[in-house]
PDB file of N, CA, C, O and CB in Angstrom:
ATOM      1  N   UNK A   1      12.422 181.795  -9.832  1.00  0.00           N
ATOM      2  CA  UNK A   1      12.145 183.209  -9.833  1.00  0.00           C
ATOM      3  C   UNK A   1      10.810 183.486  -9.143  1.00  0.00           C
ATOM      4  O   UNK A   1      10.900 184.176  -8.127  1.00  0.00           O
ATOM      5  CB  UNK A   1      12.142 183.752 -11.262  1.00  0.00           C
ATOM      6  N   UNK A   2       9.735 183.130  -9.456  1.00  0.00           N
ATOM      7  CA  UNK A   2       8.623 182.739  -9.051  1.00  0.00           C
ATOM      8  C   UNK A   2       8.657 182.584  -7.331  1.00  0.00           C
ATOM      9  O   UNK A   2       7.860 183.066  -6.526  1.00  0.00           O
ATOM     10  CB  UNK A   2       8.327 181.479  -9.859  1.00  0.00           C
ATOM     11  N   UNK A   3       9.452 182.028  -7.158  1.00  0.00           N
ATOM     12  CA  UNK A   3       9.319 181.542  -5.330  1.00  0.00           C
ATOM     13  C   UNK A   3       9.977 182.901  -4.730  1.00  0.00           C
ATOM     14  O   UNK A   3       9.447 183.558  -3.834  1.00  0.00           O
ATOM     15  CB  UNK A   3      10.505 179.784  -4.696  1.00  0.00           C
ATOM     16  N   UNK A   4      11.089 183.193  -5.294  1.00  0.00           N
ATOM     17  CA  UNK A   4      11.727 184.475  -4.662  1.00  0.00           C
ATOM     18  C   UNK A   4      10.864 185.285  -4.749  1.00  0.00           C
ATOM     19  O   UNK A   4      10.398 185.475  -3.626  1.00  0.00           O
ATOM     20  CB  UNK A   4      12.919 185.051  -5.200  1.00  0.00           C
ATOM     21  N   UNK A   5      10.027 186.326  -6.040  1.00  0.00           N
ATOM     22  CA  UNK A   5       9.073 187.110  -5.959  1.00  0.00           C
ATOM     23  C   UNK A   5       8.122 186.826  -4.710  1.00  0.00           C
ATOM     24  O   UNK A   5       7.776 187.728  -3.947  1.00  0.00           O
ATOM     25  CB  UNK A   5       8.462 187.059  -7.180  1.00  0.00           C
ATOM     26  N   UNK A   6       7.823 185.812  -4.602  1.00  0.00           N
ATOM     27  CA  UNK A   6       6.759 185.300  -3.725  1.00  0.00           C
ATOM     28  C   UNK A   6       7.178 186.099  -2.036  1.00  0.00           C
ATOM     29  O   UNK A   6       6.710 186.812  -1.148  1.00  0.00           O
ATOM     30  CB  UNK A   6       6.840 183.316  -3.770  1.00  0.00           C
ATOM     31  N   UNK A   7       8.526 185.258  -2.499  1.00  0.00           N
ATOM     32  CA  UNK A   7       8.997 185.502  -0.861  1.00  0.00           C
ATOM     33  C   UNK A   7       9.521 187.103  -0.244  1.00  0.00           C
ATOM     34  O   UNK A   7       9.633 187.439   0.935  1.00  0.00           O
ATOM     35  CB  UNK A   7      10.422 184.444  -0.628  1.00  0.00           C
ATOM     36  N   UNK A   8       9.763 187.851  -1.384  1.00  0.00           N
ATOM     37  CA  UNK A   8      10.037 189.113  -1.557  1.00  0.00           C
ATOM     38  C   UNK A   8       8.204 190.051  -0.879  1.00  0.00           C
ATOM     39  O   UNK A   8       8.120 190.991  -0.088  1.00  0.00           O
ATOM     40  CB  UNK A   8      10.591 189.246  -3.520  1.00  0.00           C
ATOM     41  N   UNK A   9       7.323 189.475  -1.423  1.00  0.00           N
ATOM     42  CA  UNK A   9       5.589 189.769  -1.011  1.00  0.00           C
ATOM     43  C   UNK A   9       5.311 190.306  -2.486  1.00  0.00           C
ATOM     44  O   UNK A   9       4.601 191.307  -2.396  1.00  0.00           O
ATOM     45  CB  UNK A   9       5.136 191.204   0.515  1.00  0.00           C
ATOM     46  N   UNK A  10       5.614 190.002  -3.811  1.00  0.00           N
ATOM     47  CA  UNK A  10       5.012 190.123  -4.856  1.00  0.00           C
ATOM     48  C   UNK A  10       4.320 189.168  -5.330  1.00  0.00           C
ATOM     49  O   UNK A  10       4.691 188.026  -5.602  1.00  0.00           O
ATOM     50  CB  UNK A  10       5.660 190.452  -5.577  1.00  0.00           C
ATOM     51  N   UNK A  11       3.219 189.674  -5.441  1.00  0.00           N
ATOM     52  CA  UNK A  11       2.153 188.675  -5.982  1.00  0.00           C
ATOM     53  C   UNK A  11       2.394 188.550  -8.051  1.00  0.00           C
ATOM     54  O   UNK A  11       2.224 189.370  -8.953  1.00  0.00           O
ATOM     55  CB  UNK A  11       0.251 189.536  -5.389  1.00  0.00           C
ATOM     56  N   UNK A  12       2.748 187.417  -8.030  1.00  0.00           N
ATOM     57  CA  UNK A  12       2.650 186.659  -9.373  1.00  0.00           C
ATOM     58  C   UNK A  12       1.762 185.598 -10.127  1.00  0.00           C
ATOM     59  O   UNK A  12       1.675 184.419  -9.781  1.00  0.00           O
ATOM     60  CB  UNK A  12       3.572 186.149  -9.397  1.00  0.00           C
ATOM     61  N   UNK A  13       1.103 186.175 -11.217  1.00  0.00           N
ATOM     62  CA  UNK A  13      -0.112 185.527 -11.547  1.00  0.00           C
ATOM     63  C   UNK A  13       0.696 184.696 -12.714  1.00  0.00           C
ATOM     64  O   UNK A  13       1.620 184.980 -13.477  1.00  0.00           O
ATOM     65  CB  UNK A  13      -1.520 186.590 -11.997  1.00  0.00           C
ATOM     66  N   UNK A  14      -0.246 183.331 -12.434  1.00  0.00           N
ATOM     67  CA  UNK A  14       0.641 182.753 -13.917  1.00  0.00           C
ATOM     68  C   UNK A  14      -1.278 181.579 -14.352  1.00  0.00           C
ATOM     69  O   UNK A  14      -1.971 181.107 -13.451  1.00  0.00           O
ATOM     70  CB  UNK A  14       3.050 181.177 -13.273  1.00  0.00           C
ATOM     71  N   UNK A  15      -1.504 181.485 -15.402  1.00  0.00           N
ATOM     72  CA  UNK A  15      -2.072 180.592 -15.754  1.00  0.00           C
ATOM     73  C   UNK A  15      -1.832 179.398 -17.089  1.00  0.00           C
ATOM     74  O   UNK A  15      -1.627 179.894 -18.197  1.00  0.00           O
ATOM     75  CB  UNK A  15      -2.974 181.222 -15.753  1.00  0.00           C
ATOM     76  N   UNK A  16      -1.841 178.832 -17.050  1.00  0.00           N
ATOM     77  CA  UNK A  16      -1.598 176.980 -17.693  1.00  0.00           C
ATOM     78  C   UNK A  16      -2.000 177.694 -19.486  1.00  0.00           C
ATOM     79  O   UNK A  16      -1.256 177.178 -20.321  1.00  0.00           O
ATOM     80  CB  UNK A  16      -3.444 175.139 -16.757  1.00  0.00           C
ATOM     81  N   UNK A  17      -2.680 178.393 -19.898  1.00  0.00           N
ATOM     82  CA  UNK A  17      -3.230 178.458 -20.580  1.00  0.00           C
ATOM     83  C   UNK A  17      -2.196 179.659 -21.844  1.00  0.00           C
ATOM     84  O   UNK A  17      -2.141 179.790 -23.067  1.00  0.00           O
ATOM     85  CB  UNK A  17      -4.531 178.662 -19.860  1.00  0.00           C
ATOM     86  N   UNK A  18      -1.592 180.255 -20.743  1.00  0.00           N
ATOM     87  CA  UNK A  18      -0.844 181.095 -21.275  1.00  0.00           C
ATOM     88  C   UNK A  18       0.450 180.540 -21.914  1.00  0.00           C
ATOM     89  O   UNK A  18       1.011 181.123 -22.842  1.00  0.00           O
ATOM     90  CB  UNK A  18      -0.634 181.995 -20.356  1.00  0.00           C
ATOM     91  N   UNK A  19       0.823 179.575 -21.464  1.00  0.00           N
ATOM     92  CA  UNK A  19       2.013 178.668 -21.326  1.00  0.00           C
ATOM     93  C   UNK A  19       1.551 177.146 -22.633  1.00  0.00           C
ATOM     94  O   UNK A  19       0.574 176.407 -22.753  1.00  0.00           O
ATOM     95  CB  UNK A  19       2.125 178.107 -19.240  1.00  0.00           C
ATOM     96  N   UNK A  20       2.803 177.291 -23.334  1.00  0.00           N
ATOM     97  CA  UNK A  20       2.631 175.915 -24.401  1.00  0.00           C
ATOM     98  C   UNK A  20       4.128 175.694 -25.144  1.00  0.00           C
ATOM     99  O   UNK A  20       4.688 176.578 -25.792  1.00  0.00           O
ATOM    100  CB  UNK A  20       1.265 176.260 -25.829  1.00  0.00           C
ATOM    101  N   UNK A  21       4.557 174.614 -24.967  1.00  0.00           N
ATOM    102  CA  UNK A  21       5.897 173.857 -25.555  1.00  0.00           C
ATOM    103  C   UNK A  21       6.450 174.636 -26.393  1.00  0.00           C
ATOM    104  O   UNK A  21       7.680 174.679 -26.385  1.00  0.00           O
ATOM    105  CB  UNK A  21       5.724 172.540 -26.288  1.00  0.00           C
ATOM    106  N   UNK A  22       5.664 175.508 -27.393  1.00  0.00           N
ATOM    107  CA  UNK A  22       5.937 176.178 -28.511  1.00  0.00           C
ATOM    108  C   UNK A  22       6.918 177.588 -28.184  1.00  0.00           C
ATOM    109  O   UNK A  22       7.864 178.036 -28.833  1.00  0.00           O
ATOM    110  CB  UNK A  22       4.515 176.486 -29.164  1.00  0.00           C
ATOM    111  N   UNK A  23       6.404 177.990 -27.149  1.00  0.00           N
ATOM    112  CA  UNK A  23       6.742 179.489 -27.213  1.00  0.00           C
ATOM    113  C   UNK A  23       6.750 180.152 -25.562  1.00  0.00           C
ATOM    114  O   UNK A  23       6.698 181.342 -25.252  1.00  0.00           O
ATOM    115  CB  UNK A  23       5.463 180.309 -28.266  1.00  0.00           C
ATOM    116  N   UNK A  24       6.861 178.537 -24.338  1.00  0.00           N
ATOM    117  CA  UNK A  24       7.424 178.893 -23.228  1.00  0.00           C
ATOM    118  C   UNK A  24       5.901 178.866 -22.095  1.00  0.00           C
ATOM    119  O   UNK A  24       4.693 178.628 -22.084  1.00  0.00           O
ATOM    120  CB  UNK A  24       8.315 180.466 -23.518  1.00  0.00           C
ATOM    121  N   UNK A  25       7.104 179.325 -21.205  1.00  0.00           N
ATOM    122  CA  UNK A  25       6.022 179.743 -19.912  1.00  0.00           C
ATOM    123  C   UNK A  25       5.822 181.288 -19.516  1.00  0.00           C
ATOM    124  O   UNK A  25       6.713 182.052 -19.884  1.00  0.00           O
ATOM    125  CB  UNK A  25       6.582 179.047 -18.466  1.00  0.00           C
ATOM    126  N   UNK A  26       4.936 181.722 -18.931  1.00  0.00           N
ATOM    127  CA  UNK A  26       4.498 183.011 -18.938  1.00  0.00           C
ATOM    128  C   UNK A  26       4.279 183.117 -17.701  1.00  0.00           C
ATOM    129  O   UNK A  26       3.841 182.072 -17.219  1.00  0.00           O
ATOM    130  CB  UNK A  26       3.438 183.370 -19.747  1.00  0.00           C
ATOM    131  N   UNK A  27       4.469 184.375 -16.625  1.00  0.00           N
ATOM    132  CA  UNK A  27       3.902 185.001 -15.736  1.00  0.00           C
ATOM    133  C   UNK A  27       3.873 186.301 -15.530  1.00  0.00           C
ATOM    134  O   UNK A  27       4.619 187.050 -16.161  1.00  0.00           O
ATOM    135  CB  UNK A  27       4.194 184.600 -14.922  1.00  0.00           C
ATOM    136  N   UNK A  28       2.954 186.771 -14.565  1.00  0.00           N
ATOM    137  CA  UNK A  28       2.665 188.161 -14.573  1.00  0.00           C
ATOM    138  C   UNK A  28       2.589 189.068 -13.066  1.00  0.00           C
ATOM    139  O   UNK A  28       1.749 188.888 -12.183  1.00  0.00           O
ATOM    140  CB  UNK A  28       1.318 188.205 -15.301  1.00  0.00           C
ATOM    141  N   UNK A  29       3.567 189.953 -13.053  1.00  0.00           N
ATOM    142  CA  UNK A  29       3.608 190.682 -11.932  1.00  0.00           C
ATOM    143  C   UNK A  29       3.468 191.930 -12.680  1.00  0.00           C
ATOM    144  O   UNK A  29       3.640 192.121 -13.884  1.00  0.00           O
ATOM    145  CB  UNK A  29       4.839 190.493 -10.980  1.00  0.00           C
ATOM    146  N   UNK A  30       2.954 193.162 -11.293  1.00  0.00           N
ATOM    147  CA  UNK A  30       2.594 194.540 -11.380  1.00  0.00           C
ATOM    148  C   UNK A  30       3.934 195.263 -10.519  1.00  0.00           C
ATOM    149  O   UNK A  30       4.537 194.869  -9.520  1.00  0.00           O
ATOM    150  CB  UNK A  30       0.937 194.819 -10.667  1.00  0.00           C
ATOM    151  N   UNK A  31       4.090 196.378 -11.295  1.00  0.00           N
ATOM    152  CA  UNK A  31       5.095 197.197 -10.667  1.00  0.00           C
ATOM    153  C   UNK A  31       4.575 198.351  -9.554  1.00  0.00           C
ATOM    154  O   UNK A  31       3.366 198.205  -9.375  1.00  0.00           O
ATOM    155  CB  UNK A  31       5.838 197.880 -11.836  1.00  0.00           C
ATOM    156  N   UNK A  32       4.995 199.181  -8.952  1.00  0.00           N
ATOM    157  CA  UNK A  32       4.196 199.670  -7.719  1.00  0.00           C
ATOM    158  C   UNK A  32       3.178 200.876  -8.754  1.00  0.00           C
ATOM    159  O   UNK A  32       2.327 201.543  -8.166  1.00  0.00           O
ATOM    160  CB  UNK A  32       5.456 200.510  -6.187  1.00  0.00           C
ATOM    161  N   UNK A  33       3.285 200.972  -9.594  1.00  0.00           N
ATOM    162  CA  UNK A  33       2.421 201.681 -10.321  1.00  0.00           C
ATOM    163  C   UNK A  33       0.699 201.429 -10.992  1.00  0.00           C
ATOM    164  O   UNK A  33      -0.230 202.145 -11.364  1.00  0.00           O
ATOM    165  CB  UNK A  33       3.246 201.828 -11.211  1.00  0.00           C
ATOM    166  N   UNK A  34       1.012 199.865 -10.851  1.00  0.00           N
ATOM    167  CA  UNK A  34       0.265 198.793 -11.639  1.00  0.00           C
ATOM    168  C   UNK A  34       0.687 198.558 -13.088  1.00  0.00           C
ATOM    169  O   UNK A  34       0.353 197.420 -13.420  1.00  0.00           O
ATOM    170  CB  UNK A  34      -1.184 199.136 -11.668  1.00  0.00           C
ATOM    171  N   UNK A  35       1.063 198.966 -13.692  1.00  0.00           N
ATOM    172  CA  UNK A  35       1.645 198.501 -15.214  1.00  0.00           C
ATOM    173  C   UNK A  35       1.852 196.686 -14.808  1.00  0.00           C
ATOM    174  O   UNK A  35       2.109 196.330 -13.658  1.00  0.00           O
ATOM    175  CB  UNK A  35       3.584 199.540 -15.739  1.00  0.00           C
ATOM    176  N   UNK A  36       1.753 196.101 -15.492  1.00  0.00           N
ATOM    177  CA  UNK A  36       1.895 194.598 -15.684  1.00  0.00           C
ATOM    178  C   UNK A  36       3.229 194.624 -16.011  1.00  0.00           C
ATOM    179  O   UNK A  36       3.636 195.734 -16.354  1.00  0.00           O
ATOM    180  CB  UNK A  36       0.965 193.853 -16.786  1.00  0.00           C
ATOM    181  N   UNK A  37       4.186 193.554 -16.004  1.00  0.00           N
ATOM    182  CA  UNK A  37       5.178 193.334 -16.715  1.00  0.00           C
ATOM    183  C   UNK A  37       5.480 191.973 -17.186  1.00  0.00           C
ATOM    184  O   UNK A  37       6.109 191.388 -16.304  1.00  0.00           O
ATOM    185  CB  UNK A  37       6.082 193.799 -16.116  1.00  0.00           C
ATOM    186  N   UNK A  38       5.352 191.487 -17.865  1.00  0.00           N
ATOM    187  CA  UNK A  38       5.180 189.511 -18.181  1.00  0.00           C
ATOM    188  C   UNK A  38       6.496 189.437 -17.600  1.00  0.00           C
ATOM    189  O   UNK A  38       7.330 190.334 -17.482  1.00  0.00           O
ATOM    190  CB  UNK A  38       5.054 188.612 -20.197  1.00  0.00           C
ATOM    191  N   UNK A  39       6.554 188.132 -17.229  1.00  0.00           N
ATOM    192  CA  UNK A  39       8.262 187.199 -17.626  1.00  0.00           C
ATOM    193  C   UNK A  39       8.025 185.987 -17.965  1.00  0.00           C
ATOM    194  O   UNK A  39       7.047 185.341 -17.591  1.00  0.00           O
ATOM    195  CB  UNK A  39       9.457 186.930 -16.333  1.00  0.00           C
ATOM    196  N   UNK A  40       8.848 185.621 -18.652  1.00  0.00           N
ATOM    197  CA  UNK A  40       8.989 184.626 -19.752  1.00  0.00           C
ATOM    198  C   UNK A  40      10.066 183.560 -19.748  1.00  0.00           C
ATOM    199  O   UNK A  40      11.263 183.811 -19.614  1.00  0.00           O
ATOM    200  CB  UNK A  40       9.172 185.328 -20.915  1.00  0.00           C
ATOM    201  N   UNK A  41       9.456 182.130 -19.933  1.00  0.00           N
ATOM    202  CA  UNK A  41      11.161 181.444 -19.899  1.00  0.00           C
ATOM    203  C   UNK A  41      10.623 180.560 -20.868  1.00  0.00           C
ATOM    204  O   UNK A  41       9.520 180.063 -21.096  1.00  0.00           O
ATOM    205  CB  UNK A  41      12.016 180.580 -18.262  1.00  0.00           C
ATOM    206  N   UNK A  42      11.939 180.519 -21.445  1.00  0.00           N
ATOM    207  CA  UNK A  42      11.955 179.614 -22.734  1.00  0.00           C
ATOM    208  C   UNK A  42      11.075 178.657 -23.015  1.00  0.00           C
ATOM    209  O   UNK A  42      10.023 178.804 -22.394  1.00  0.00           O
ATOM    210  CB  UNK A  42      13.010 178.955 -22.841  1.00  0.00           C
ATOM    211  N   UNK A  43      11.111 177.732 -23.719  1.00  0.00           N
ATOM    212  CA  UNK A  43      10.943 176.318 -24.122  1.00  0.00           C
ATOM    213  C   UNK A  43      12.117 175.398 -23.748  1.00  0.00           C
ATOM    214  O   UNK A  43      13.205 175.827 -24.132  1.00  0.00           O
ATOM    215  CB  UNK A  43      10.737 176.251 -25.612  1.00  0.00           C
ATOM    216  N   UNK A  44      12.134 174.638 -23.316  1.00  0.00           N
ATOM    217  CA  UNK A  44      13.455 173.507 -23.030  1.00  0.00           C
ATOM    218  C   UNK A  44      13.269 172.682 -24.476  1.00  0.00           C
ATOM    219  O   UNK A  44      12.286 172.371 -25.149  1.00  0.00           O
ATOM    220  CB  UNK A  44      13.214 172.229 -21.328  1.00  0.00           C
ATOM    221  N   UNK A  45      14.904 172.459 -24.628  1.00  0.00           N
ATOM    222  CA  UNK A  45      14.509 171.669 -25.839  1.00  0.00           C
ATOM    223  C   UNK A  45      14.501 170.298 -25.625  1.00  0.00           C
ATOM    224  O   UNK A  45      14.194 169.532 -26.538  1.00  0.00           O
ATOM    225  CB  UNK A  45      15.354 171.907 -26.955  1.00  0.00           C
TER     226      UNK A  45
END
């Protein structure tokens, strides 16, 4: 998802810190308004 946004010209912020085994990975894009919107993917089990 991440690479497509990219390739689309949306900039997606993600940092290591946000992200933990427990409760997934996290990133963050802005809509043309600026509002943030997270996305989120699971935990693998």
């Amino acid at each position: 998802m991440l690479a497509m946004l990219k390739q689309a010209g949306v900039e997606a912020v993600t940092n290591a810190e946000w992200d933990s085994p427990e409760t997934g990975r996290f990133a963050r894009i802005h809509d043309p308004e600026g509002n943030p919107i997270e996305l989120w993917q699971p935990p693998t089990d």
